[in-house]
C-alpha positions as CSV (number, residue, x, y, z in Angstrom):
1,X,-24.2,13.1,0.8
2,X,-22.5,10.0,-0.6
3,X,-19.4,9.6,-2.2
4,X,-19.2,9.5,-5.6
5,X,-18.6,5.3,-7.0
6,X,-16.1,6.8,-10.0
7,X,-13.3,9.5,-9.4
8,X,-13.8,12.8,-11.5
9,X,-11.5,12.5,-14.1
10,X,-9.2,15.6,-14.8
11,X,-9.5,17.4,-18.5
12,X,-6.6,19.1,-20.1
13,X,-8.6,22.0,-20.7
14,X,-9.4,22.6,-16.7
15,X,-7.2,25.2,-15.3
16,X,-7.0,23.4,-12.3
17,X,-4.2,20.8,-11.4
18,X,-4.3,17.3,-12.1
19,X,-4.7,15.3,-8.6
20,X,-1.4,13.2,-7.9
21,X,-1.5,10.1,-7.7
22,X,1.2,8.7,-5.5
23,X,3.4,5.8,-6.2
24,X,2.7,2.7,-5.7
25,X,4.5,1.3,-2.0
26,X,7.8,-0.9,-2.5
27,X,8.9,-2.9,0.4
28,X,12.3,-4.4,0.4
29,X,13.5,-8.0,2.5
30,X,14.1,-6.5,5.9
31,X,11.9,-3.7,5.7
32,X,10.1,-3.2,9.5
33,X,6.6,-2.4,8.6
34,X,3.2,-1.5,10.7
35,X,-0.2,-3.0,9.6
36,X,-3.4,-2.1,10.4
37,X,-4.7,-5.5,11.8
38,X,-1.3,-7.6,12.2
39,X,0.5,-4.9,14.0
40,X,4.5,-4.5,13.8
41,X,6.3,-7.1,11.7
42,X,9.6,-7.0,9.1
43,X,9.4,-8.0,6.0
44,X,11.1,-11.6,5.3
45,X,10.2,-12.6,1.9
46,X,9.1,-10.3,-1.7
47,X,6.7,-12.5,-4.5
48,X,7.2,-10.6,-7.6
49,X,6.0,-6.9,-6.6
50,X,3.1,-8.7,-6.1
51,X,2.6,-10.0,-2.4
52,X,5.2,-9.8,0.7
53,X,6.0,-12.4,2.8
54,X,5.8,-10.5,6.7
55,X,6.6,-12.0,9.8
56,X,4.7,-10.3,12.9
57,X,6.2,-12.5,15.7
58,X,3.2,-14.5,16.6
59,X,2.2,-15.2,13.1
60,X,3.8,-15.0,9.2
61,X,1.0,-13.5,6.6
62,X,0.7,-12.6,3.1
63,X,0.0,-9.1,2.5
64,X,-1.3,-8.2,-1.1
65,X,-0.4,-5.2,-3.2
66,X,-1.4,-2.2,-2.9
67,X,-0.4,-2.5,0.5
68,X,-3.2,-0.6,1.7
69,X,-3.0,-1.0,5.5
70,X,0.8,-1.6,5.7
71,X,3.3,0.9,5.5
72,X,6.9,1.8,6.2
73,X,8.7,2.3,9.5
């Protein structure tokens, strides 16, 4: 089977529970963070909630919200 392209959206009527969505990730100057492809870095830089500026030791990138492989240590 394949996975449906749109998410079922949840009616008001449906005696079941809304699915939660979770927050979206906020990273803070100083933050040590793991990435899926960069590895281990800390966080040296914030653009507007928009990007973050993450130094990994070998290599400074970019990473664009919604931080999808990059989370919190």
């Amino acid at each position: 089977m394949t996975k449906p392209s749109a998410p079922k959206r949840h009616l008001s009527t449906s005696p079941f529970k809304a699915p939660v969505t979770p927050p979206p990730r906020q990273f803070a100057v100083g933050d040590q963070v793991t990435h899926d492809v960069y590895g281990l870095g800390r966080v040296i830089g914030i653009e507007g909630g928009m990007a973050a500026l993450v130094d990994f030791g070998s290599s400074q990138e970019r990473i664009l919200s919604p931080y999808a492989k990059m989370s919190k240590l």
